[in-house]
Legacy VTK file of the C-alpha trace (Angstrom):
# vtk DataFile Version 3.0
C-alpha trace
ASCII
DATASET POLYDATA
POINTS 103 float
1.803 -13.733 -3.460
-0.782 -13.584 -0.335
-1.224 -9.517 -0.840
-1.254 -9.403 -4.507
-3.931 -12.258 -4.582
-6.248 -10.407 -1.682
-6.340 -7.313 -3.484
-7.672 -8.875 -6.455
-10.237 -10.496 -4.188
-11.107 -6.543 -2.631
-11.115 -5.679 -6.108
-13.678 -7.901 -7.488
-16.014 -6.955 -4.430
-15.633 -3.402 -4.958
-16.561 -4.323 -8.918
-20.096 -6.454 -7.424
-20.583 -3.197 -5.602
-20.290 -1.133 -9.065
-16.862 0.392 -7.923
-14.399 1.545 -10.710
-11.467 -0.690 -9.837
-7.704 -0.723 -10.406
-4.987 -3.283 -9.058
-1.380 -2.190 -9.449
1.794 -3.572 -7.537
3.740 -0.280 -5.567
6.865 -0.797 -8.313
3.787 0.674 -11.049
2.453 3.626 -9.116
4.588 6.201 -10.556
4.767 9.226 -10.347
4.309 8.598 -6.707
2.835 12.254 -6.501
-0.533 11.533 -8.735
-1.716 8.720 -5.869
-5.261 9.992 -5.076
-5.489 12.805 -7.904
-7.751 10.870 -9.971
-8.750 8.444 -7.543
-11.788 8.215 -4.861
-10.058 5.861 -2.779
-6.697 3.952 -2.509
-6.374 0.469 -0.356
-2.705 -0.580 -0.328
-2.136 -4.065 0.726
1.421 -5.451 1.522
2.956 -8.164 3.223
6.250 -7.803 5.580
9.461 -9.933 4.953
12.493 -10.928 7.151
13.839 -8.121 9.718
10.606 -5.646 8.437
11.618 -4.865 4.949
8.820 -4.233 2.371
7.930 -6.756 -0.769
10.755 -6.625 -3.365
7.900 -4.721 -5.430
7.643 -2.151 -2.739
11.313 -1.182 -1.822
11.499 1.822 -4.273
7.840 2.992 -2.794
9.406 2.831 1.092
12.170 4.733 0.469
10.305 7.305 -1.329
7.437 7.362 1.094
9.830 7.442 4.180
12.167 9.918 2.661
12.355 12.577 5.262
12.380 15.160 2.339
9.027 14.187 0.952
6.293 17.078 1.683
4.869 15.882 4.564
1.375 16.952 3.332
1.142 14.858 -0.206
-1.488 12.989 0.683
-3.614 15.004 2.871
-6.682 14.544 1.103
-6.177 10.538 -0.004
-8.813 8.810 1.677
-6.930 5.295 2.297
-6.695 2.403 3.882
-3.721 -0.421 4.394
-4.330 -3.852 5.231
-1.354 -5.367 6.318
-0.533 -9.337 6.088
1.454 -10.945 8.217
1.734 -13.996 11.007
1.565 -12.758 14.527
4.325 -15.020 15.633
7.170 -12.634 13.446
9.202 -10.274 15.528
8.258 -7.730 12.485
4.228 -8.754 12.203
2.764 -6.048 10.113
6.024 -3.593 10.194
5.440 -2.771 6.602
1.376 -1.634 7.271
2.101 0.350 10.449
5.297 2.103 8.893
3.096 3.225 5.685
0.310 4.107 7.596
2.727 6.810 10.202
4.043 8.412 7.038
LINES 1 104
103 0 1 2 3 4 5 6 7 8 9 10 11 12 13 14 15 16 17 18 19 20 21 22 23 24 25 26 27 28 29 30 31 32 33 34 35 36 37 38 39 40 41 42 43 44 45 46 47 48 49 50 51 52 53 54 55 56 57 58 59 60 61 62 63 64 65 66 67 68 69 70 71 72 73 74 75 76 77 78 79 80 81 82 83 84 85 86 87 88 89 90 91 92 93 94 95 96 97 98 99 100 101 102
């Protein structure tokens, strides 16, 4: 969709600008613990659907990441951004951004 296609376009920037690159939906970044071991930098893009739920490909991701159990430290020292996508005129416009970005 929209967020999958955007982050290819981010990724082939970051490749012009000699940037070692790798685009992955949510449902393959597993175990969710290793995000940011190995990498420099993470950029998570995601869209928002009906009442504020996350993509189908991100469902398993926002229950992990919003599981009050989760250390609340595991990714202290990701450096990370989130665009969000969305339409301004939704109830919901960019719930699924703002909600990863507070945990």
């Amino acid at each position: 969709g929209n967020a999958e296609n955007f982050a290819r376009q981010l990724a082939e920037e970051a490749k012009r600008r000699k940037h070692k690159v790798r685009v992955q939906g949510l449902q393959d970044v597993k175990p969710f613990e290793s995000l940011g071991q190995e990498t420099a930098y993470v950029i998570i893009v995601t869209s928002t659907f009906g009442e504020g739920e996350p993509p189908d490909n991100a469902v398993d991701w926002w229950k992990w990441l919003s599981d009050s159990s989760r250390p609340g430290d595991l990714f202290a020292s990701v450096r990370f951004t989130i665009f969000g996508l969305g339409n301004r005129q939704y109830e919901h416009y960019q719930a699924m951004g703002r909600g990863m970005n507070k945990h």
